[in-house]
C-alpha positions in Angstrom: 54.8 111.9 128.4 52.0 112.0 126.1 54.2 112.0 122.8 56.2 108.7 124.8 52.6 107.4 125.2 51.8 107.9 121.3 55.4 106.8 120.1 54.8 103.0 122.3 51.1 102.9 121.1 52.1 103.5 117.3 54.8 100.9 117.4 52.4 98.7 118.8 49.9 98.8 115.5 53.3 98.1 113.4 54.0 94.8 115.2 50.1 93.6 115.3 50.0 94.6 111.5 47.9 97.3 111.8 45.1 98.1 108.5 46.0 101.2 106.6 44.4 104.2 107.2 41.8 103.9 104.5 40.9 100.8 106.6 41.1 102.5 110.0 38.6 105.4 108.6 36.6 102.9 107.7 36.5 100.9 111.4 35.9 104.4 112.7 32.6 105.3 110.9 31.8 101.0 111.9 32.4 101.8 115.8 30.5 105.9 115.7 27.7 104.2 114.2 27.6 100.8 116.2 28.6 101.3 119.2 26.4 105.4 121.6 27.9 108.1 121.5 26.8 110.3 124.2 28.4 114.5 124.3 28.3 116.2 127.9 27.7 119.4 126.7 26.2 120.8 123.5 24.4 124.5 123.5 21.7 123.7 121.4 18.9 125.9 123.9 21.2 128.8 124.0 21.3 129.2 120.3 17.8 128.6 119.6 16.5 130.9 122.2 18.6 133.4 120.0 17.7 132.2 116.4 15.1 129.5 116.5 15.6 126.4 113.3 14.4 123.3 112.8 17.0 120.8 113.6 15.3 118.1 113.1 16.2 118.6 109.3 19.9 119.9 108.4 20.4 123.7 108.9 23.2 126.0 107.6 23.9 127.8 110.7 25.4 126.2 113.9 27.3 122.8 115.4 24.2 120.3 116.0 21.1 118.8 113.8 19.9 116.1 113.7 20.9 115.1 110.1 24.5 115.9 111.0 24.1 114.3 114.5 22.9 110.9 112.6 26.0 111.5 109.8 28.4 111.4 112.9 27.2 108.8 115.1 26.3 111.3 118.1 22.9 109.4 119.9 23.0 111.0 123.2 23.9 114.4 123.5 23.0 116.6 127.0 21.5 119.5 126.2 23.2 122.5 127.8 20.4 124.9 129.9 22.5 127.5 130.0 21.6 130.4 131.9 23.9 132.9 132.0 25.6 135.0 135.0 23.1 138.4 134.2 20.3 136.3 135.5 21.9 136.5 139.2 22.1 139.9 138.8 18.4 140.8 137.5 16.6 137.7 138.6 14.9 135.5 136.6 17.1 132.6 136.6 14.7 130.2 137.5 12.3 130.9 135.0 15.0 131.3 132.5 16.1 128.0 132.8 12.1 126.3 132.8 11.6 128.2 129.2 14.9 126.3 128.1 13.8 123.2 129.3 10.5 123.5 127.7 12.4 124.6 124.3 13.9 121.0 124.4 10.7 119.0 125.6 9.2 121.8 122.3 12.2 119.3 120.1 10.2 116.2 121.1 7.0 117.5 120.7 7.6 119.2 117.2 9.5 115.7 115.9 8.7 112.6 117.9 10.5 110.4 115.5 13.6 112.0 115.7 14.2 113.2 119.3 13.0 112.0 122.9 13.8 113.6 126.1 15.2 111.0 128.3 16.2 111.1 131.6 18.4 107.6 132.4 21.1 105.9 130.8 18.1 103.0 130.1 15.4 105.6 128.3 18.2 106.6 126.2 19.3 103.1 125.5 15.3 102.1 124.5 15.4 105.9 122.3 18.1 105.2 120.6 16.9 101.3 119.6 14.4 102.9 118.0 16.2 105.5 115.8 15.6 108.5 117.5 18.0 110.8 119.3 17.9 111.1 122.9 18.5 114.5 124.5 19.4 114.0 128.5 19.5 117.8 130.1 22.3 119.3 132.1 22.0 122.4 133.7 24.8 124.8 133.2 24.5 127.3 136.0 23.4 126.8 139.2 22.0 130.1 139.6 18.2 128.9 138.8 18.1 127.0 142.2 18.4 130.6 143.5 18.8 130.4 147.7 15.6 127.5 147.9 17.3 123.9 148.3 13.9 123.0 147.4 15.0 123.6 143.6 17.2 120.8 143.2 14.9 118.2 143.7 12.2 120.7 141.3 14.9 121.1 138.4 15.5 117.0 138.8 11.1 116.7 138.5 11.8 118.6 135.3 14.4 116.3 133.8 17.9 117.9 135.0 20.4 115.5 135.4 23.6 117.4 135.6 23.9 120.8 137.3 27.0 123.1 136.5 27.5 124.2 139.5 28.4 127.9 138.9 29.4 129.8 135.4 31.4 133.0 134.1 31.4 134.6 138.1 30.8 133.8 141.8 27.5 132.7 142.3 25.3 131.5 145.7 27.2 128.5 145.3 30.3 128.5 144.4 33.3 130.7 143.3 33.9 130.6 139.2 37.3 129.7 137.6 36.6 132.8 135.4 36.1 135.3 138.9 38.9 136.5 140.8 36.8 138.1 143.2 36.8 134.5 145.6 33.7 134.9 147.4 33.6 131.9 149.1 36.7 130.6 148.9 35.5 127.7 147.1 31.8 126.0 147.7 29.3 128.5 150.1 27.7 126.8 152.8 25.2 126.9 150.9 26.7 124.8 148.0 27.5 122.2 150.1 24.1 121.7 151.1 23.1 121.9 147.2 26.1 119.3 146.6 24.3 117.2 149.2 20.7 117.1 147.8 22.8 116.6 144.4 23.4 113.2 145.8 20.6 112.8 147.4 18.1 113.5 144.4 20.3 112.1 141.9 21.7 114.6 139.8 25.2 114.6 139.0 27.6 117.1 140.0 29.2 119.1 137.1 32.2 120.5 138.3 33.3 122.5 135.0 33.7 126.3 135.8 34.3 126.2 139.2 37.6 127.4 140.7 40.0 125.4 142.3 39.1 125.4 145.9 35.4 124.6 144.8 36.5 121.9 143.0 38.8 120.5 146.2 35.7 121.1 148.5 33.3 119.0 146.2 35.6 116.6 146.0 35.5 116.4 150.2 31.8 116.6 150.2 29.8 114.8 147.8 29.2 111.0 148.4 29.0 110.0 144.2 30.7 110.4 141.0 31.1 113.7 139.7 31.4 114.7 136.2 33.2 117.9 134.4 30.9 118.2 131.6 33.0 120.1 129.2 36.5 120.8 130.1 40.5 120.0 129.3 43.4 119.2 130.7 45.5 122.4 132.4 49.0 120.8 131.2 48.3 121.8 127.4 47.3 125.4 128.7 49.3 126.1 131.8 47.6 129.0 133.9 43.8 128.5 132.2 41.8 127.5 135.4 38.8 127.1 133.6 40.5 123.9 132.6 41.8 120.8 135.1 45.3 119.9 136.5 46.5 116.8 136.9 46.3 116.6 140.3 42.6 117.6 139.8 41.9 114.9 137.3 43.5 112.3 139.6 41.3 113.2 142.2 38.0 112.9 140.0 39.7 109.6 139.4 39.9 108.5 142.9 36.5 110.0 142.9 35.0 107.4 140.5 34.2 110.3 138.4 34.8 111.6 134.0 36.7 114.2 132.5 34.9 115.1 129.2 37.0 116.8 126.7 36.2 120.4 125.9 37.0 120.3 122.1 37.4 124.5 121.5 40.3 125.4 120.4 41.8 127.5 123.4 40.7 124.7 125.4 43.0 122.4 123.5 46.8 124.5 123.2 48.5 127.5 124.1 49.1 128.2 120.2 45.9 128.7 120.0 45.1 130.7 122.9 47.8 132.9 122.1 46.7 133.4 118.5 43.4 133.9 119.9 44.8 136.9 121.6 46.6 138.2 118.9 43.6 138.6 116.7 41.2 140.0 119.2 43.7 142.8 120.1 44.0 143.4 116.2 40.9 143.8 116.1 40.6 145.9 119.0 42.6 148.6 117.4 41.2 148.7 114.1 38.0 149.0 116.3 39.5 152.0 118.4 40.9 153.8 115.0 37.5 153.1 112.8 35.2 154.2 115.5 33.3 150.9 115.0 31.2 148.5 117.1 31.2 144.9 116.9 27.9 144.6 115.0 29.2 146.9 112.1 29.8 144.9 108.9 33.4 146.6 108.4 34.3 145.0 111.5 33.0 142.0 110.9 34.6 141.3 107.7 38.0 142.9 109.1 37.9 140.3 111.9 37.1 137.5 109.5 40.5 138.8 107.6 42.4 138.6 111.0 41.1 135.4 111.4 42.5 133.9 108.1 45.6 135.7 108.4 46.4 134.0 111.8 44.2 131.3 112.0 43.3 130.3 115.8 42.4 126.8 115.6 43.8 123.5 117.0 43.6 120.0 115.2 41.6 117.1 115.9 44.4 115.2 116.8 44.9 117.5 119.6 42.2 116.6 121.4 43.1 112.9 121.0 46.6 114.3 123.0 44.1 115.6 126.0 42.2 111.9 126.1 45.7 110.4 125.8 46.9 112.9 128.5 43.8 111.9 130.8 44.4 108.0 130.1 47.7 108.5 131.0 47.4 109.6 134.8 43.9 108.5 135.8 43.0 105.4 132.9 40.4 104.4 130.5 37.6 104.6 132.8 37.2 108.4 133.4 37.8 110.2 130.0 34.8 110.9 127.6 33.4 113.6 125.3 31.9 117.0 126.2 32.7 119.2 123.0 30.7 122.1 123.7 29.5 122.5 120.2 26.8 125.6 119.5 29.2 127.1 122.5 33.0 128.1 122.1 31.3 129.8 118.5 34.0 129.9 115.6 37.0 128.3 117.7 36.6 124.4 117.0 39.7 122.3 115.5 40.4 121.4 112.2 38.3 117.9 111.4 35.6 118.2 114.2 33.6 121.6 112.7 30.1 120.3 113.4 29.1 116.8 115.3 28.7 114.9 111.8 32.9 114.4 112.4 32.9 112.0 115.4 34.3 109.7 113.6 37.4 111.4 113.0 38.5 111.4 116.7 37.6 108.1 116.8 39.7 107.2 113.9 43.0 109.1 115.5 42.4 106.7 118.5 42.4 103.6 116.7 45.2 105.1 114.9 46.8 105.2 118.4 46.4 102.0 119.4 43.0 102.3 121.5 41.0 99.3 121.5 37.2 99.3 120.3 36.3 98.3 124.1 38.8 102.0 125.0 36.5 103.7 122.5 33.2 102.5 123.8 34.5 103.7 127.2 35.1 106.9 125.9 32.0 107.3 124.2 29.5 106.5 126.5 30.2 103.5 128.7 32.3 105.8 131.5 29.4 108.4 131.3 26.6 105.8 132.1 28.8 104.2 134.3 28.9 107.4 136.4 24.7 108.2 135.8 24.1 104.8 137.1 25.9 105.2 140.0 24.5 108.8 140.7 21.1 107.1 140.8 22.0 103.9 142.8 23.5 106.6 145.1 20.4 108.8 145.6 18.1 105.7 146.0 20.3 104.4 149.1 20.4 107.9 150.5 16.4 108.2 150.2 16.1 104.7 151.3 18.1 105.6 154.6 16.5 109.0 154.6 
């Protein structure tokens, strides 16, 4: 259906004499830099915490700066406070995720004329008027809300306005799409009491990484928009829960709610997935027969030969196939970006390595017949639709609280 949907749309440009490509390349850099761009997910705290740089000047290392951020029209990227499954095991979650939030506000502080913390679609709007890049926080991991409701409406105080509900395994929450263990059978009690404040603070509910049943049950529960921060679409990688289905995206349709794309590479196809595989049991071997460990340089470089051998990656133009895919059954209005850059490490696609390449997916969407008014959608005008109506949300449910 998708290829049928690209086929119509490219016949279209012939018959409304359609610019050349040169000409579309150049509409696209136009739109990335006229029109936000906002990305659901980028790991920016994660990788600091683990090799601090400046990026408020251009760095070698990593996905995000802001020089490369600024090349590629990106204006309004949520940072990702990732805290990772461990932290449910030895505690600390909670206080994990403060010191990431405070290495963000640390990005403001440090360069004032380059990046503001914002916390509504309006602060970003009056950040970005100004030059400066805003940086809305999602939380990914619901683990730092520990078993105190009270924590939602604290981590909202400190400036979260998405929370992931769960991540790589079953949490207080909610069961993970990456845990077979089904601890809950979907949301806990628990989690639908932390899907209700959600609502009633105002902080969107992220729905990436949770299994299916979870996903079914927030879908019963929650009374606004939800989000899936940084995921595909299941079709292009049939059996990968960790991506959605179609009935799924439907649903987050009906729901008034955004899919945002996922652009890593075994997010995108099964060729890649597979390759993917391929490599790492190579590399397994060799590992086994050398008595090596990952950090030793002989593996390192034998891996990077693997790699090039039997490269992994998907194209660009793939993940104009999962937007097409998501316009397809559910429409303009609840597709959007969420790369997960600085997270799915040395697995992005061919012509969107690092955010200063926006404009290449937007060029392969004009080049499929998407409309500059489609685009804005896409690039921030579903998100805020869905912030907005978070907060109108949480301020009737306070007002009739």
């Amino acid at each position: 259906m998708v290829k049928k949907i690209t086929l119509l749309l490219s016949i279209a440009l012939i018959f409304v004499g359609c610019s050349s490509d040169a000409d579309l390349r150049m509409k696209a850099i136009e739109i990335a830099h006229g029109t936000i761009i906002t990305d659901g997910h980028i790991d920016i705290p994660w990788r600091l915490t683990n090799n601090m740089e400046d990026v408020s000047v251009r760095t070698e290392k990593g996905d995000f700066d802001y020089v490369r951020a600024k090349e590629g029209g990106l204006d309004a990227p949520f940072m990702s406070i990732y805290v990772p499954s461990s932290y449910q095991i030895t505690g600390g979650a909670k206080e994990k995720a403060d010191e990431l939030i405070d290495l963000i506000r640390g990005l403001e502080k440090n360069a004032p004329n380059k990046f503001t913390v914002v916390t509504s679609p309006k602060e970003a709007e009056k950040a970005i008027a100004a030059g400066r890049i805003a940086l809305p926080m999602g939380m990914e991991n619901g683990a730092p809300i520990e078993d105190d409701l009270s924590n939602v409406a604290y981590f909202h105080s400190r400036g979260i306005r998405y929370i992931t509900l769960t991540h790589g395994t079953d949490n207080l929450i909610s069961d993970s799409s990456y845990d077979t263990t089904g601890t809950w059978g979907g949301l806990s009690d628990f989690g639908g009491n932390v899907v209700a404040e959600m609502n009633r603070v105002g902080i969107m509910v992220d729905i990436s990484h949770v299994s299916d049943n979870a996903f079914y049950d927030v879908m019963k529960i929650t009374k606004a928009p939800a989000i899936a921060s940084h995921s595909s679409c299941r079709a292009f990688t049939p059996g990968f829960e960790r991506n959605m289905n179609d009935d799924m995206i439907e649903i987050l349709a009906e729901n008034g709610g955004v899919i945002q794309i996922n652009f890593g590479s075994s997010f995108l196809t099964q060729e890649s997935r597979d390759k993917r595989d391929a490599n790492e049991a190579k590399v397994e071997a060799y590992a086994k027969l050398k008595g090596l460990i990952e950090e030793d340089e002989e593996l390192q470089q034998y891996m990077q030969k693997v790699k090039a051998e039997n490269p992994p990656y998907a194209d660009v133009t793939d993940v104009a196939d999962h937007i097409d895919h998501v316009v397809n059954i559910a429409g303009i209005d609840h597709v959007a970006f969420g790369s997960d850059y600085d997270g799915v490490g040395d697995s992005l696609p061919y012509g969107l390595k690092d955010v200063s390449k926006f404009p290449n997916i937007i060029f392969h969407l004009l080049k499929r017949g998407y409309s500059e008014e489609d685009i804005e959608k896409i690039c921030y005008k579903n998100i805020w639709r869905v912030w907005n109506k978070v907060e109108e949300i949480a301020q009737d449910l306070q007002s009739a609280g």
